[in-house]
C-alpha positions in Angstrom: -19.0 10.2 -5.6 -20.7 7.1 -5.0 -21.2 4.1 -3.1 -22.8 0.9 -3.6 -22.6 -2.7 -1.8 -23.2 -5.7 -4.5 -23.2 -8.5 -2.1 -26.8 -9.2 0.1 -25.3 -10.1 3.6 -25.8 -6.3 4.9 -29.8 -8.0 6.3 -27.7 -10.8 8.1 -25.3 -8.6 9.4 -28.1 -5.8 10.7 -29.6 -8.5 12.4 -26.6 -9.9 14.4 -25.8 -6.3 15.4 -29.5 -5.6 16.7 -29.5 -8.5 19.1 -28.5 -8.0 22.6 -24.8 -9.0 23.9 -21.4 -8.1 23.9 -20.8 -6.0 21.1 -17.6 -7.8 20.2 -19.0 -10.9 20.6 -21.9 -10.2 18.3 -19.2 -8.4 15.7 -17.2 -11.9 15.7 -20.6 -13.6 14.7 -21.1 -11.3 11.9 -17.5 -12.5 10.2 -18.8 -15.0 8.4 -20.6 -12.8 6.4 -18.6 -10.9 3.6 -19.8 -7.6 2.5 -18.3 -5.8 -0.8 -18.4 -2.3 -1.4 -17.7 -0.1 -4.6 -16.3 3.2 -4.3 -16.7 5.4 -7.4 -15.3 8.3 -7.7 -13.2 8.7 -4.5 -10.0 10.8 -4.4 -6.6 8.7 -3.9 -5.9 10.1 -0.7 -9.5 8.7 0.2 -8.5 5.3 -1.4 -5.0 5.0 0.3 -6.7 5.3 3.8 -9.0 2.8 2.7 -6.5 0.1 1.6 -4.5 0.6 4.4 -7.4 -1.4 6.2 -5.5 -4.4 4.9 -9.0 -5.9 3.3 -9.0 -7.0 -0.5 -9.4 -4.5 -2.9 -8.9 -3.8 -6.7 -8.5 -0.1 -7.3 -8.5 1.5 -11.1 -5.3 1.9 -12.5 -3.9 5.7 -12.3 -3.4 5.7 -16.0 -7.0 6.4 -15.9 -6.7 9.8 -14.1 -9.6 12.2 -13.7 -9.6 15.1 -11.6 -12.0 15.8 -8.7 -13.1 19.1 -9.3 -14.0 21.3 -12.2 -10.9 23.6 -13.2 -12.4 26.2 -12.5 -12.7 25.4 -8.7 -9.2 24.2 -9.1 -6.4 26.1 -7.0 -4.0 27.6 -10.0 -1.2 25.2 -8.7 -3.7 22.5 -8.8 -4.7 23.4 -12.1 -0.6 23.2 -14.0 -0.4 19.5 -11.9 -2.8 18.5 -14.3 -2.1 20.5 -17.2 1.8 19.7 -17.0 0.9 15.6 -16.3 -1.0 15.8 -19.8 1.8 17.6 -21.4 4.2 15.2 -20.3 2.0 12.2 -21.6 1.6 12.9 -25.2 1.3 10.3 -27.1 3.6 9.9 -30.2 2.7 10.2 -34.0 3.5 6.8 -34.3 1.4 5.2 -31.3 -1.2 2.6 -33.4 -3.7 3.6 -30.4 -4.9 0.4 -29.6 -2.9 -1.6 -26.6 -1.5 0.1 -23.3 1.4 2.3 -24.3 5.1 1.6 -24.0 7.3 4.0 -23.2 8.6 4.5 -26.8 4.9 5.6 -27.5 4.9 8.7 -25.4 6.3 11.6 -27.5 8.9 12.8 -24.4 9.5 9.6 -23.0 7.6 10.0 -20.0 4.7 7.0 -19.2 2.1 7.5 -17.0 3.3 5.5 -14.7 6.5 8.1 -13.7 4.0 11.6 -15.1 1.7 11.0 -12.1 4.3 11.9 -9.2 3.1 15.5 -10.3 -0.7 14.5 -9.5 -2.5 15.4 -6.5 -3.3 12.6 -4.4 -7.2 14.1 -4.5 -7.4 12.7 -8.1 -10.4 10.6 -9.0 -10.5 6.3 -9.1 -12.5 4.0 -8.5 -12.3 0.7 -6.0 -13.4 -2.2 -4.9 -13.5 -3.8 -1.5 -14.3 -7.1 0.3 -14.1 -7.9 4.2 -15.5 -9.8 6.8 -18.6 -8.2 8.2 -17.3 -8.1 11.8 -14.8 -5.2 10.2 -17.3 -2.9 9.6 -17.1 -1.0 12.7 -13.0 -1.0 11.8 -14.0 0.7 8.6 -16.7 3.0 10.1 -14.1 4.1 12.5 -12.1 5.4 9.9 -14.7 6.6 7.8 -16.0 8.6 10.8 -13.0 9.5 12.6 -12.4 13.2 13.4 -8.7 13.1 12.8 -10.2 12.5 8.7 -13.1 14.4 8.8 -11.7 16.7 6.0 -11.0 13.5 4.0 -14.6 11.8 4.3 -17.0 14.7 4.8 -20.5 14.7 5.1 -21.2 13.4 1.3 -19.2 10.1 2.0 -21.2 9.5 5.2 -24.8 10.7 3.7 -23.6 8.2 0.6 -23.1 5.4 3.2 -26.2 6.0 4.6 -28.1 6.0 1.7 -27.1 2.4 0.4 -30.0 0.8 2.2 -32.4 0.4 5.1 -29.9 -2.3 6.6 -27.0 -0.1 6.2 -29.0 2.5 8.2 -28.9 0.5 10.9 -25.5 -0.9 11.2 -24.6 3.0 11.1 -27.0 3.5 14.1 -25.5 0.7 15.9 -21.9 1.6 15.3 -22.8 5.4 16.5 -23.8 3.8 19.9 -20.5 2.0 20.1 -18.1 4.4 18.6 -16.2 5.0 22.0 -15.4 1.5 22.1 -13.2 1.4 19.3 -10.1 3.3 18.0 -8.7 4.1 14.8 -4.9 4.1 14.8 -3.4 3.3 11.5 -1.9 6.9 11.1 1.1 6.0 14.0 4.5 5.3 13.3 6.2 5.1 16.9 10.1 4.1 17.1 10.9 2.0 20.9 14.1 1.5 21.7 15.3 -2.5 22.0 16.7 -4.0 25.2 19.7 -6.4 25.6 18.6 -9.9 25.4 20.7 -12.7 26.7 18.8 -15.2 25.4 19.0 -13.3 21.5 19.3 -15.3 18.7 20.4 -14.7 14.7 17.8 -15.3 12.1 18.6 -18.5 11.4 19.4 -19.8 14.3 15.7 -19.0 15.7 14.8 -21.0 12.5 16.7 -23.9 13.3 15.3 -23.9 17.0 11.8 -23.6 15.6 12.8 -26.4 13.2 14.1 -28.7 16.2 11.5 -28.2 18.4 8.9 -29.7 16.2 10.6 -32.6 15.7 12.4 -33.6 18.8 11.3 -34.3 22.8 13.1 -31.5 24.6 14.2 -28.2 24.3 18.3 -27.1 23.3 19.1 -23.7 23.2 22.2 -24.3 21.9 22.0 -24.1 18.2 25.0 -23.6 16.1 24.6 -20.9 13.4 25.2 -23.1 10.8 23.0 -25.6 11.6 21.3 -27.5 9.1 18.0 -28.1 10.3 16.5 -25.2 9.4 17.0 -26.1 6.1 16.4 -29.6 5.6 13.4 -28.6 7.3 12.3 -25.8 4.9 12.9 -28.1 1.5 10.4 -31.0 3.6 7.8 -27.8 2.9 7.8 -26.8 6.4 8.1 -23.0 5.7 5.6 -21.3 8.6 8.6 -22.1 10.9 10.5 -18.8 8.9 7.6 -16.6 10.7 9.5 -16.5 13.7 11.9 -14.1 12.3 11.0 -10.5 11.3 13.0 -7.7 9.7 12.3 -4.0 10.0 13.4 -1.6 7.5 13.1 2.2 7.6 12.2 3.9 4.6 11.9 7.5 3.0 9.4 6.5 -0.1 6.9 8.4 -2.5 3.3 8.4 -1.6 2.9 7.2 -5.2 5.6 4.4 -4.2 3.4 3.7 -0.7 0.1 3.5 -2.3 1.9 0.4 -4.2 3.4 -1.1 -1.1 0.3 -1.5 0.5 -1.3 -3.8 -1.8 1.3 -6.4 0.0 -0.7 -6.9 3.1 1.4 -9.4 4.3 4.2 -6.8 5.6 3.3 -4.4 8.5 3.7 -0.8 7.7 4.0 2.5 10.3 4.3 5.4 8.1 4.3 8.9 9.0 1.1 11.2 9.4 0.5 13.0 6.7 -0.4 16.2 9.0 3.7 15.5 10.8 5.0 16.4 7.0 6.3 20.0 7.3 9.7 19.1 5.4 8.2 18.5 1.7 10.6 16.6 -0.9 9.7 15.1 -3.7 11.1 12.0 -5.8 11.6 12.6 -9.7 11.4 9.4 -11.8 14.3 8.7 -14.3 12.3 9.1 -17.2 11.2 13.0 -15.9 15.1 13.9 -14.5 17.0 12.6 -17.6 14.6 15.2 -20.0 15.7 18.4 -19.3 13.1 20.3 -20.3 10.5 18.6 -18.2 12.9 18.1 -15.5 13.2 21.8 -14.6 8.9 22.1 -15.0 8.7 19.1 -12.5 11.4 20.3 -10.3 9.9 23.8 -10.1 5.9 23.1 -9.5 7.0 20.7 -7.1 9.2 23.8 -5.1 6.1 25.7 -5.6 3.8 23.9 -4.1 6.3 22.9 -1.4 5.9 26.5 -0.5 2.9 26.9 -0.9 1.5 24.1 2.0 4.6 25.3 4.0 3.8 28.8 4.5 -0.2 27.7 5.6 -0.9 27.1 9.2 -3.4 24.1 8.2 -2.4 22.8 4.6 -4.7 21.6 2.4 -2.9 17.4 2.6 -5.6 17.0 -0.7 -2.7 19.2 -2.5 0.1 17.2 -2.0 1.5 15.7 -5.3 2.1 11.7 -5.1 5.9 12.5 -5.2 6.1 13.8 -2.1 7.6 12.0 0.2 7.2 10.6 3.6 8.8 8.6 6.2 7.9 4.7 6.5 8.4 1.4 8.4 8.6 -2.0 7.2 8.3 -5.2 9.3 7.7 -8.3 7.9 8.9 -12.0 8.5 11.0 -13.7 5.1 7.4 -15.4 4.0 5.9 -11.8 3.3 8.9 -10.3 1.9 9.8 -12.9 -0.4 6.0 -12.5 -2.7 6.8 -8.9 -2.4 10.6 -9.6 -3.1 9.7 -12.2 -6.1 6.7 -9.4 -7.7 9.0 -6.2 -7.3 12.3 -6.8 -8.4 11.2 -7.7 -11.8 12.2 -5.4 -14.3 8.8 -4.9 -15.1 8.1 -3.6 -11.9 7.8 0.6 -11.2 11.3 2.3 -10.7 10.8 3.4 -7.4 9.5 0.0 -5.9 12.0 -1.9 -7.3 14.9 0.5 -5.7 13.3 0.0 -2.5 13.2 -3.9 -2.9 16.8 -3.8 -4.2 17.6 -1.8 -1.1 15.7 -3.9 1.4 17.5 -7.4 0.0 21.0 -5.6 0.1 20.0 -5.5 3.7 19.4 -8.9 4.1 22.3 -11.3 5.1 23.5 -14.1 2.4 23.2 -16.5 4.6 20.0 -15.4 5.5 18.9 -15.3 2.2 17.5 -19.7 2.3 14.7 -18.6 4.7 13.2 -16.7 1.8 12.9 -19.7 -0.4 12.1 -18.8 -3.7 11.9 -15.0 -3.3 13.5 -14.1 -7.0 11.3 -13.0 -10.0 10.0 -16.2 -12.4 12.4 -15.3 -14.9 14.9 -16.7 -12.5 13.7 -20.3 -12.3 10.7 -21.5 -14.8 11.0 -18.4 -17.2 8.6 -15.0 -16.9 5.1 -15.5 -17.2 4.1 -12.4 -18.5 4.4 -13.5 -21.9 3.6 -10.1 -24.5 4.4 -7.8 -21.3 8.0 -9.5 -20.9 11.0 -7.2 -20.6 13.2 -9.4 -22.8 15.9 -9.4 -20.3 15.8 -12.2 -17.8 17.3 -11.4 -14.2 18.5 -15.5 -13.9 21.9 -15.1 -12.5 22.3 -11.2 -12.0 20.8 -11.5 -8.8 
């Protein structure tokens, strides 16, 4: 495991932080500097507390899996969620072994994409990561936090120090701060909602949004099929649609999760991974329809479900990416509809594409306006995808 920083503002950032003020202040200063950090050879569990952090990031594709240990330090249940992910991946006869693989390629069936529910979440990629240098105590926090010290242990935070003299110092500084700050991105809390007189629907907070920018008093009495809202909207007024948020609970894969956060427009409370003492598991379509590997899946998963359950402190580095766990989704009609118009594409991952089918059938029709153009491309201009293109455009099916 390694990590490096390929950008030069770690000096400018060092020296903001050494001065004397208000640490915040001084942390605010340091945001115009952008610092970018490589990760190599960090597990996925590592990664997906990482991305969480909401800051840009490219992360290796998990068709490129490597595991994080030597099999022979491997926990025999560890060991068959590799050897049965490499089983189910072999490539066919036929496969001309240059481009990425289609499913006919794979000699069951089975892509990478839907084989790597069996994987460990401790598997090996790689990532990259850019934020404002007054985060850095946000990431440190995490990095450093005792609720994760068995996720970043002592060779993460010897790596970090290790990247330079400047680095050294930031560390130093954040040390002498550390009780300043809190890490709480592990909380998923549920409040209950008081009566509101004054509630209005969707589109009727719209509309008032819309009428108060463009008229000299306030009226509360806005019809539900007003038209404001969207005259409005097709003017190109859309931020007034970020006065309305939906919130949808969610059971999902941690395979499915690690893809939903990469849309860091929506606001997601999931549940600790150390609250998971239920285990169930998600089986792709292309693993439950093969009955063969079906039953193999099905019954390493029960194993190791039995395994974590019966131990007192489970080891969370063990826990497939089909597991499952418990999830919240807010997010106003802006956010939803790039995640609506990316993930209901055909091309998009079975699982993610359920969830967006579920979440829109959750959505009022005539709610639907404030999302403006929240469909897949192959809806309106045609796909852009081009060789990748599934062939089967979605215009008018939904």
């Amino acid at each position: 495991m390694r990590i490096r920083s390929i950008s030069d503002n770690l000096g400018y950032i060092a020296d903001i932080l050494t001065r004397k003020g208000n640490i915040h202040n001084l942390l605010n200063e340091c945001n115009q500097y952008a610092v970018t950090l490589v990760f190599e050879d960090i597990n996925r569990f590592q990664s997906m507390l990482l991305c969480e952090l909401k800051y840009s990031y490219t992360q290796q594709s998990q068709r490129y899996v490597s595991a994080n240990k030597e099999a022979s330090d491997m926990h025999p249940l560890e060991k068959r969620m590799y050897d049965l992910y490499h089983e189910m991946t072999e490539l066919s006869e036929t496969y001309s072994g240059t481009g990425r693989p289609k499913k006919t390629d794979f000699k069951y069936g089975i892509p990478y994409e839907d084989a790597r529910y069996i994987l460990p979440i401790a598997s090996n990629t790689n990532l990259i990561m850019t934020f404002d240098g007054g985060k850095f105590f946000e990431l440190l926090n995490l990095m450093f936090s005792s609720e994760y010290s068995f996720v970043f242990g002592n060779d993460f935070h010897n790596e970090l120090y290790s990247i330079s003299e400047d680095m050294g110092t930031i560390l130093q500084i954040y040390a002498l701060n550390q009780h300043i700050f809190e890490h709480n991105i592990d909380t998923m809390s549920f409040m209950s909602v008081k009566d509101n007189e004054d509630y209005m629907l969707p589109n009727q907070k719209v509309s008032f949004a819309a009428a108060i920018s463009g008229s000299k008093s306030f009226n509360y009495d806005i019809p539900k099929d007003s038209p404001i809202a969207q005259r409005v909207i097709d003017y190109g007024h859309v931020s007034i649609v970020e006065h309305v948020e939906y919130s949808f609970e969610i059971l999902l894969s941690l395979c499915c999760y690690h893809q939903l956060i990469r849309h860091r427009h929506l606001k997601i409370f999931r549940q600790p991974l150390t609250s998971v003492n239920d285990f169930k598991y998600y089986i792709p379509e292309s693993i439950r329809i093969n009955e063969e590997y079906n039953k193999k899946y099905s019954d390493l998963m029960n194993e190791i479900s039995d395994y974590l359950t019966r131990k007192s402190f489970p080891d969370l580095t063990m826990i497939p990416n089909g597991f499952t766990i418990k999830a919240r989704i807010v997010a106003n009609p802006r956010g939803l509809s790039n995640f609506f118009k990316l993930r209901l594409c055909n091309n998009a991952q079975t699982e993610i594409r359920e969830l967006a089918l579920y979440m829109l059938a959750h959505i009022p029709a005539e709610e639907r306006f404030l999302f403006g153009n929240f469909k897949p491309d192959c809806c309106y201009d045609g796909c852009k995808e081009k060789g990748l293109s599934c062939g089967n455009p979605l215009k008018g099916k939904i």
